[in-house]
C-alpha positions, 0 to 999 in steps of 0.5 A: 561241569558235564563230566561225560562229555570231557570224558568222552573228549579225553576218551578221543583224543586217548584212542586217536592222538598219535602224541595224546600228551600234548592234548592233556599236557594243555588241558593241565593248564586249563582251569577245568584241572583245578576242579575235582576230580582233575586235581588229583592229576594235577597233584602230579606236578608238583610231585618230585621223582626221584631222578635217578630212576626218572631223571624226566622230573615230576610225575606229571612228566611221566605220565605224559611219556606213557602214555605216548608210548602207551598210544604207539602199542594200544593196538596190541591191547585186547581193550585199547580203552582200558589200556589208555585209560590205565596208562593216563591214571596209572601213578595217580596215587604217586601225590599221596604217597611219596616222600623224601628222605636224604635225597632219595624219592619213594612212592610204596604202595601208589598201586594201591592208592591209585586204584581206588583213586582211579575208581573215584575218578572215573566214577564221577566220570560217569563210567560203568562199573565193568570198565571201571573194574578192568582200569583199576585192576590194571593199575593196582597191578602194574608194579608186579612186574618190577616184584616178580623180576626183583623183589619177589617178597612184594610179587603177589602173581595168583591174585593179580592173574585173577583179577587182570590178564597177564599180557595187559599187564605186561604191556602196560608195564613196559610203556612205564618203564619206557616213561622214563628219558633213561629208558633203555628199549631193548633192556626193556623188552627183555623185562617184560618177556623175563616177567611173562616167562616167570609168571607163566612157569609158576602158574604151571 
């Protein structure tokens, strides 16, 4: 398999697809998402969420609204690359983490599980090691803002301003929270401006 050149197909469709979920939403079909490293994506489909917060289903369906949302706003991103590439990988770790108990669906720690998931992914990808760095630090982040606004005990704000910006991680975590068919847009962006407020006030 050339893994560069589906990187690099992907990469296209990522950065110039309007709608670059319906492109991936195919290749999910295609035999090549039954091969390693692919079929860490493909665990998405089978993995349930709990519907009171996703009521859009599994994972994979998820991720295919983010990263639509994540395509509308990547001009606003510093790297659009990083930042498409963060939304495509950002619950990659959500198949190994999640479990069921009474009809309630969690997934602790996916952020931590996904970044080094995300690095095993894109190294056989064949990316470079710096861009690599910025896609998982995005992703072992992009909880933090649902922490800082209402669990503050799992808020950890100077390690992840040292490793990721602020705004990057922001606008990733908006575009996960508007992946959701419950999603409420203003509600939202009073989120994401509370969660930059806070953060920016306690690096004071």
């Amino acid at each position: 398999m050339d893994y560069k050149y589906l990187f690099n197909e992907i990469n296209f469709h990522l950065l110039n697809d309007p709608h670059p979920s319906k492109y991936l939403d195919i290749l999910s079909n295609n035999g090549i998402f039954k091969e390693y490293p692919f079929n860490i994506l493909l665990a998405q489909k089978q993995t349930k969420q709990w519907l009171k917060y996703h009521p859009e289903g599994v994972v994979w369906n998820h991720t295919l609204l983010v990263i639509d949302k994540a395509a509308e706003v990547k001009n606003e991103s510093k790297d659009p690359q990083v930042f498409m590439w963060a939304a495509l990988l950002h619950d990659i770790g959500k198949p190994d983490t999640t479990k069921e108990f009474n009809g309630k669906i969690t997934s602790y720690n996916h952020e931590k599980i996904g970044e080094k998931l995300a690095e095993e992914f894109l190294l056989k990808m064949e990316c470079d090691a710096e861009f690599i760095k910025k896609v998982k630090s995005l992703i072992r982040w992009h909880m933090q803002i649902l922490f800082v606004i209402k669990n503050p005990k799992f808020a950890n704000i100077n390690e992840m301003t040292k490793q990721t910006d602020l705004n990057e991680i922001a606008l990733l975590g908006f575009c996960d929270r508007m992946g959701r068919l419950n999603a409420d847009l203003d509600d939202e962006k009073r989120n994401i401006a509370a969660f930059i407020n806070k953060v920016t006030l306690m690096k004071q």
